[in-house]
N, C-alpha and C positions, 0 to 999 in steps of 0.2 A: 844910444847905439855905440857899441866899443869900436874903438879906433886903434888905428896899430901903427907901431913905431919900429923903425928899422934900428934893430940892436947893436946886431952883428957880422961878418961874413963867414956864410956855412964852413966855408975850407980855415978858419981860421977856430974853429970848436971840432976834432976830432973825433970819433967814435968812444965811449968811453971816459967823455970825460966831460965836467960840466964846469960852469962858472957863473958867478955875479952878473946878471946886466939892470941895466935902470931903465924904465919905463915912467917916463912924468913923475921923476922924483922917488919912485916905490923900486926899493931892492927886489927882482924875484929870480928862483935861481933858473938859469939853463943847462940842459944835459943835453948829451946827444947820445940816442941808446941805440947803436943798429943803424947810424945813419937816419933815424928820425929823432926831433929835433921836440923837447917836450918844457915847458915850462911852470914851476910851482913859489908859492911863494919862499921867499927865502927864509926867513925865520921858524925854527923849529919850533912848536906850542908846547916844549917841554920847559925850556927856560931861556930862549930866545935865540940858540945857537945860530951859525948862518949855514944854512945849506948847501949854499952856494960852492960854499967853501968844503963838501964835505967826500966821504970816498963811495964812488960811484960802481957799484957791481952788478953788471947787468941791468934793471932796471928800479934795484935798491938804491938809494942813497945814506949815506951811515953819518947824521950829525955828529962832526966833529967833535961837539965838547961834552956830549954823555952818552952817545952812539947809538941812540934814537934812531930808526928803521923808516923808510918810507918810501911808498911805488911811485914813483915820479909821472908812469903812465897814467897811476888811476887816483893819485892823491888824498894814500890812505896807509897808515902804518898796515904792514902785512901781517901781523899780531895782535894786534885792535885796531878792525876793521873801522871801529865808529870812532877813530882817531882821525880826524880827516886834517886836509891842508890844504888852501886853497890854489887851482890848476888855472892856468891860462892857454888861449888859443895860441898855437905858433905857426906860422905860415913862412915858405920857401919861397923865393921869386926872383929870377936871374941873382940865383949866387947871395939875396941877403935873405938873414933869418927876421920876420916881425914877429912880434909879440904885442897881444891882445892888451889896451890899458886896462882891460875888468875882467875882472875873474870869472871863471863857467860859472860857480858856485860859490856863497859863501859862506866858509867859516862861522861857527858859532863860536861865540870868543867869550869867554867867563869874565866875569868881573867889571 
């Protein structure tokens, strides 16, 4: 059963922009797109870039180091849909953001 860790506080992640948080050691990134709050794994499956870190447009996010595309709601390049990237639960609750330690789904990972 996944368990959830308190990352963040909501007023301290803005509309529009996302960041790095750590769940038991595992980087994944968080955005907040519209005042909902969506979390994916941070590493890009292109060549490891951090997502976390990367520029948030609506509910794109643009890997910074070869600008790699991905729906943060549905965790899936919006150009190769069967690009996927693993999504976590995130839940609201007096003011902190938690986030899921297990992914909805996961990753097939080559190699």
């Amino acid at each position: 059963m996944a368990r959830f860790q308190t990352v963040i506080r909501a007023a301290d992640l803005p509309a529009g922009t996302g960041r790095v948080v750590h769940v038991d050691g595992v980087a994944i990134a968080l955005f907040n797109v519209d005042g909902r709050f969506h979390a994916i794994d941070n590493t890009c499956p292109h060549q490891g870039g951090p997502l976390g870190e990367g520029f948030l447009d609506g509910c794109r996010v643009t890997c910074p180091w070869h600008f790699w595309q991905f729906d943060v709601t549905r965790g899936h390049a919006p150009e190769f849909p069967e690009m996927t990237i693993d999504r976590y639960v995130v839940k609201v609750e007096g003011g902190d953001v938690f986030v899921s330690d297990t992914p909805l789904t996961r990753r097939v990972r080559e190699g």
